[in-house]
C-alpha positions in Angstrom: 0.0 0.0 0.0 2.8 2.6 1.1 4.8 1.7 -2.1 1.3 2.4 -4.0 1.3 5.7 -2.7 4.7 6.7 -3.5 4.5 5.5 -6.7 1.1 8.0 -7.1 3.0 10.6 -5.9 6.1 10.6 -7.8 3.9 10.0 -11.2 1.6 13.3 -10.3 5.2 15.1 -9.2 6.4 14.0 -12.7 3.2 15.3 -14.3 3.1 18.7 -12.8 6.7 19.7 -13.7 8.0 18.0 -16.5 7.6 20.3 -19.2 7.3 17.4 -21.9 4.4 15.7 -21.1 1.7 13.8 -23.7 -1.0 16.7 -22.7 1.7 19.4 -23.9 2.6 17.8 -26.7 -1.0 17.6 -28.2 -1.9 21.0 -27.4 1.4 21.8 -29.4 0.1 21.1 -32.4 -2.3 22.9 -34.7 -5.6 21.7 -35.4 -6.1 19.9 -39.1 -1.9 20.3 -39.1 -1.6 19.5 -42.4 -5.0 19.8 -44.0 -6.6 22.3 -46.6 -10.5 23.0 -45.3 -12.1 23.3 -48.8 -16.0 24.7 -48.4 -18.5 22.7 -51.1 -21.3 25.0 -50.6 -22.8 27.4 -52.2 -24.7 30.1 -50.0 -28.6 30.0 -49.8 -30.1 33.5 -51.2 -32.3 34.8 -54.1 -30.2 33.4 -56.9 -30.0 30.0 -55.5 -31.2 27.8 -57.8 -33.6 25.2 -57.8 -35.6 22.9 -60.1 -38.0 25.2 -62.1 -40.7 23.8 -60.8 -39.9 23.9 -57.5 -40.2 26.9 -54.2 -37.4 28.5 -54.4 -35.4 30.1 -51.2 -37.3 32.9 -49.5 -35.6 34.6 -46.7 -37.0 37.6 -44.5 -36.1 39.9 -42.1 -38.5 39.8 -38.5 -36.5 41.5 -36.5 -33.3 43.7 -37.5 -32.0 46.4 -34.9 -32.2 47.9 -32.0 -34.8 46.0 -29.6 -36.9 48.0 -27.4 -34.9 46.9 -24.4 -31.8 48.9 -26.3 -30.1 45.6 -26.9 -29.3 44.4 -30.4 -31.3 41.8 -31.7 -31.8 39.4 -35.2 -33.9 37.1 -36.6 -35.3 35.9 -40.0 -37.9 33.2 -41.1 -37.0 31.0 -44.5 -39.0 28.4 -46.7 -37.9 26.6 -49.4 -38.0 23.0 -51.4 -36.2 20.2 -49.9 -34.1 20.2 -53.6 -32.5 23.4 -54.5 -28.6 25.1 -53.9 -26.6 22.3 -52.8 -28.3 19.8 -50.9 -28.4 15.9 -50.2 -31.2 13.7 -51.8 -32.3 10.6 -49.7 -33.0 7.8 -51.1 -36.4 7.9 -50.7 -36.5 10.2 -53.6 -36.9 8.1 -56.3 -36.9 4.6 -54.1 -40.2 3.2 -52.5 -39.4 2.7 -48.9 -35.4 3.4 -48.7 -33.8 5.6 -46.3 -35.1 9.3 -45.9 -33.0 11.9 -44.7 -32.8 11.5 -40.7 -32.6 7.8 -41.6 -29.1 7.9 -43.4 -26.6 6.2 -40.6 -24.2 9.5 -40.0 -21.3 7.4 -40.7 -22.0 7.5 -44.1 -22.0 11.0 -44.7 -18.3 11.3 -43.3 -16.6 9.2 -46.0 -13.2 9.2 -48.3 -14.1 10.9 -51.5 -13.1 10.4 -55.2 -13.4 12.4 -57.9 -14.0 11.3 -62.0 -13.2 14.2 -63.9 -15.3 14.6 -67.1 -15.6 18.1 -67.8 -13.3 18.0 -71.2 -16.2 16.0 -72.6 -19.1 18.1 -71.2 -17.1 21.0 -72.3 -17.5 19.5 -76.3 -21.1 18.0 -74.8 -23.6 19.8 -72.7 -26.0 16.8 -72.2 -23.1 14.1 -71.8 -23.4 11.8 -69.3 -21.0 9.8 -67.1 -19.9 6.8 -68.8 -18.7 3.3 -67.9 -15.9 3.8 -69.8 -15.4 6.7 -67.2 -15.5 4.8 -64.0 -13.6 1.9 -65.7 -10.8 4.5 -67.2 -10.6 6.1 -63.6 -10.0 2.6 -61.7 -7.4 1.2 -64.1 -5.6 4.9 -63.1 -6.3 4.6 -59.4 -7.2 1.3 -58.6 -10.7 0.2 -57.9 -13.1 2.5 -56.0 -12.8 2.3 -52.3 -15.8 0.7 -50.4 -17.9 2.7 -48.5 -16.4 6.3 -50.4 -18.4 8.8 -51.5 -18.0 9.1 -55.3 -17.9 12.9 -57.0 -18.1 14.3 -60.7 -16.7 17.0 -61.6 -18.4 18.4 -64.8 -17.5 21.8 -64.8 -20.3 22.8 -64.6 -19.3 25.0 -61.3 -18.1 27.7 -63.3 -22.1 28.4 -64.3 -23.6 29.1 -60.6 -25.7 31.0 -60.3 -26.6 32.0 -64.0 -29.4 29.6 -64.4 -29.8 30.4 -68.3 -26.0 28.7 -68.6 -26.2 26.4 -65.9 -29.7 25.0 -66.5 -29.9 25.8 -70.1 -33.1 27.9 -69.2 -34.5 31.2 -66.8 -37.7 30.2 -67.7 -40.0 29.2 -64.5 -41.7 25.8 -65.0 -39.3 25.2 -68.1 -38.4 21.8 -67.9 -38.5 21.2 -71.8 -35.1 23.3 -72.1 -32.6 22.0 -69.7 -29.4 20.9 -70.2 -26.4 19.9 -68.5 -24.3 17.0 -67.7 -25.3 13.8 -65.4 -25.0 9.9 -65.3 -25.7 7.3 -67.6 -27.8 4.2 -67.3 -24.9 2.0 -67.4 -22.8 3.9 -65.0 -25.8 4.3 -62.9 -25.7 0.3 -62.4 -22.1 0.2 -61.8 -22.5 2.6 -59.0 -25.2 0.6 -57.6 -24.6 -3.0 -58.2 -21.2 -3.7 -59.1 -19.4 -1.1 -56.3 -20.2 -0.4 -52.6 -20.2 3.2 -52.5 -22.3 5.1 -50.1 -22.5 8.7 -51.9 -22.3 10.3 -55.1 -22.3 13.7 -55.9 -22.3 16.0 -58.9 -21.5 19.9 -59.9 -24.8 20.1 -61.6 -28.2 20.3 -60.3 -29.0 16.6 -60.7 -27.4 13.5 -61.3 -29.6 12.8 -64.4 -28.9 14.9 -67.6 -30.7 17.6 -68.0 -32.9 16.2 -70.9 -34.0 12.8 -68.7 -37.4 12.2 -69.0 -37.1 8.8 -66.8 -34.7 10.2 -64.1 -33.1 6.9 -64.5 -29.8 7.4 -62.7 -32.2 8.3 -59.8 -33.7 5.6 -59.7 -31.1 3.1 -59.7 -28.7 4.9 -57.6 -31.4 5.5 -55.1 -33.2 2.2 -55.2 -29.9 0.8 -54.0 -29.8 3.1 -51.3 -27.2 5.5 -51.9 -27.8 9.1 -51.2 -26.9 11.8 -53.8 -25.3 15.0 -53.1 -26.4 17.9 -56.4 -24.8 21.6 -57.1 -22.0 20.5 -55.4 -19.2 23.3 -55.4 -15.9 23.7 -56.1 -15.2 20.3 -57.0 -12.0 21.3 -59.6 -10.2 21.9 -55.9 -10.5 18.2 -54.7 -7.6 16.0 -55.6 -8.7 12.0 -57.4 -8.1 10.7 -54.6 -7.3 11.3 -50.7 -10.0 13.9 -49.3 -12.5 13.2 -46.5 -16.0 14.3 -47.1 -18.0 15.6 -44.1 -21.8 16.2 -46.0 -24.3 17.0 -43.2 -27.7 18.1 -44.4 -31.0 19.7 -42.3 -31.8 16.7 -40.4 -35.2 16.6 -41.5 -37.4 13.7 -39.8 -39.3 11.7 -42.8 -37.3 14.1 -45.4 -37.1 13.5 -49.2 -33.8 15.4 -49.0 -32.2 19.1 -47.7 -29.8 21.7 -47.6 -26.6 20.6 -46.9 -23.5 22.0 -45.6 -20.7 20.1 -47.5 -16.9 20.4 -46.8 -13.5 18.6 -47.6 -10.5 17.8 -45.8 -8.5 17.8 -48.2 -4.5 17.0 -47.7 -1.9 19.3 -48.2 0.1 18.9 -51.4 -2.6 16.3 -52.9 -3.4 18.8 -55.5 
């Protein structure tokens, strides 16, 4: 017992002054040392854009100033559709009974990320859409796709936001019959879902169908198999191929079809 309480002693003596201990050592270094923070979201205002059939963002003032007790004080009331700006679809979407957005297991929104860079072809193409050949040409490159990652494509189509006439290929409200942009094939679609455990895929447009999809059938693949979908992703062109963490949380919204989301990378230095 006596020995015991020596032994306690010297250890919290040692603790106290040596000037090297674990505790110091951690609070030595800097937080994210060695990491690049890159933001993947675009802010929520009038220009956000959304479907053209959908409610778009409305954001107002209810209090803005002074309050009468001389204190200042804010507030503001907003209302918008689930899909518009960058924002997370659940599966439940476009699949019967899958996962809806407080259902997603959190874990699966903090994942490794990849990203398939197609925008040469939607440069030549603006209705092109991911390709087989893509995800094949991308794994004989970097090996196959990681399970469990979250899987990005980078179109481009970025450098549009917000002019919806470019990056929808119309202004017009309720104009569905006009759009164009990039998004993923059929055959890539099943690849995704059948052939590759992948819990995420994103896109720098505002779906993950084409723009001229009258079936929405990368939707409904992807989402049947219970993979959540991230649209109007930004800043994708500052993500390495390979090596970034993706943190995607969206509104937490019980029984939701989807939601805002505030996406981010951790992205390592000297990766790009």
């Amino acid at each position: 017992m006596l020995a015991g309480l020596f032994l306690a002693a010297g250890l919290l003596t040692f603790m106290l002054f040596n000037k090297t201990s674990p505790v110091t050592e951690v609070e030595k270094k800097p937080f994210m040392e060695g990491m690049n923070i890159v933001d993947l979201t675009y802010s929520f205002d009038e220009k956000t854009v959304y479907w053209p059939t959908a409610k778009p963002f409305l954001w107002e003032k209810e209090a803005w100033g002074k309050s009468a007790g001389g204190y200042w004080y804010t507030a503001a009331r907003y209302s918008a559709s689930e899909h518009g700006g960058t924002h997370l679809d659940a599966p439940l979407h476009f699949g019967e009974g899958k996962l809806a957005t407080d259902e997603i297991p959190v874990e699966h929104l903090v994942r490794p990320a990849i990203v398939v860079d197609i925008a040469k072809a939607c440069e030549k193409d603006a209705d092109y859409r991911l390709s087989l050949n893509d995800l094949t040409d991308w794994e004989k490159a970097n090996g196959k796709i990681p399970d469990n990652s979250i899987l990005l494509i980078h179109t481009g189509w970025g450098r549009f936001w917000p002019e919806k006439k470019q990056y929808l290929g119309t202004d017009a409200p309720g104009d569905t019959a006009n759009l164009h942009f990039p998004g993923i094939s059929r055959e890539a679609a099943e690849f995704i879902a059948k052939e590759r455990k992948i819990n995420g895929v994103g896109i720098d447009t505002a779906s993950i169908d084409h723009g001229q999809s009258k079936d929405f059938i990368a939707h409904q693949i992807i989402y049947g198999a219970n993979i959540f979908g991230l649209e109007n992703v930004a800043n994708l062109e500052k993500l390495p191929t390979k090596g970034a963490t993706i943190i995607a949380l969206p509104m937490k919204i019980k029984g939701g079809t989807g939601g805002p989301a505030r996406i981010i990378a951790l992205n390592p230095m000297g990766t790009l």
